[in-house]
N, C-alpha and C positions, 0 to 999 in steps of 0.2 A: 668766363666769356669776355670780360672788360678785359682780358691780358690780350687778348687776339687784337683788340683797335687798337693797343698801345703799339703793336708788333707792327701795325701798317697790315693786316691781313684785309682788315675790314673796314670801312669809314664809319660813322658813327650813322651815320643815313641808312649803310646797309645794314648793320647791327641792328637800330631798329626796326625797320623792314622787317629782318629775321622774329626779333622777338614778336612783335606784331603776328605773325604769319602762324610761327607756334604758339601762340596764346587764344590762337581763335578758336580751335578746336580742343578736344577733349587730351587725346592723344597728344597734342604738342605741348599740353600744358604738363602732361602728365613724365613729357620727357622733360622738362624744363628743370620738372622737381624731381628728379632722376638724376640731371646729370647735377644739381643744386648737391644734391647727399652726398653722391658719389665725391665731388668734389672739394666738398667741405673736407677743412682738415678737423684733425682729432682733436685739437685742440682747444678747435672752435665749438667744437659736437661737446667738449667738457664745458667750457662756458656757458652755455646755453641751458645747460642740464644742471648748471651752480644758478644760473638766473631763475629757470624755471623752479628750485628749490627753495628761493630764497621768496619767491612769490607768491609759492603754498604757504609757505611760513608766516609770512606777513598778514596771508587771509587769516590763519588759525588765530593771527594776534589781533587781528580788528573784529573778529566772533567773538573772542573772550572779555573786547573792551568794548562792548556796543551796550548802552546803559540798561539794556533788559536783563545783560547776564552778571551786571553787576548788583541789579537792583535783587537779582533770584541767587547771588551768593550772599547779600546784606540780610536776605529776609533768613537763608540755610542758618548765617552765625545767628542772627537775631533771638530764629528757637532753641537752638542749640544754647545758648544764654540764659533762656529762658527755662528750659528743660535742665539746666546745670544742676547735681545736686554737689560733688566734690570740687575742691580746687582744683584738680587736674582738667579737669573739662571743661572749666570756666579760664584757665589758662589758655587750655589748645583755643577754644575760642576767640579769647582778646591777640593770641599769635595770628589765627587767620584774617583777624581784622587788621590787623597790621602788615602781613603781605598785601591786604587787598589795598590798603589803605597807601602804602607804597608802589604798584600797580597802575594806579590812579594819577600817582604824582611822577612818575615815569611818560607816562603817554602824555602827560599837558608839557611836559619840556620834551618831548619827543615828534617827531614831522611824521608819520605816518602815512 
């Protein structure tokens, strides 16, 4: 719609006028976001859809670092520790400590 005022079709007065006029109703808003899709390029429609990705992603990494699910993976290896009778499983253990432990120092040098 902004290509039409650059073209001289429409002033910026009438532009919003128009947008004004379809936004008050149900119908004009609902054309708005109609002709909004239709006109979006494909490209744009990837982008959006790599953002919208990367924002799921971001949430699953602030659940996994919010100090409840760190404190209920500390307490899992803690038994598991404790519960150890071989060295393999007091190994996989002190390994999970050490990803978590890594984890931890990731997100304090990282902006989240």
């Amino acid at each position: 719609m902004a290509r039409a005022i650059h073209s001289g079709l429409l002033s910026e007065r009438e532009y919003e006028a128009l947008v004004k006029a379809l936004s008050s109703n149900a119908k004009g808003r609902a054309f708005l976001g109609e002709h909004l899709e239709r006109n979006r390029p494909d490209e744009t429609r990837k982008l959006l859809e790599a953002v919208r990705q990367i924002e799921a992603s971001l949430s699953v990494v602030r659940e996994q670092l919010l100090p409840e699910s760190i404190a209920a993976e500390l307490r899992r290896i803690n038994i598991g520790l404790q519960n150890s009778i071989d060295d393999d499983s007091r190994a996989r253990a002190v390994d999970d400590l050490a990803r978590l432990a890594d984890q931890i120092g990731q997100t304090e040098n990282a902006e989240i």
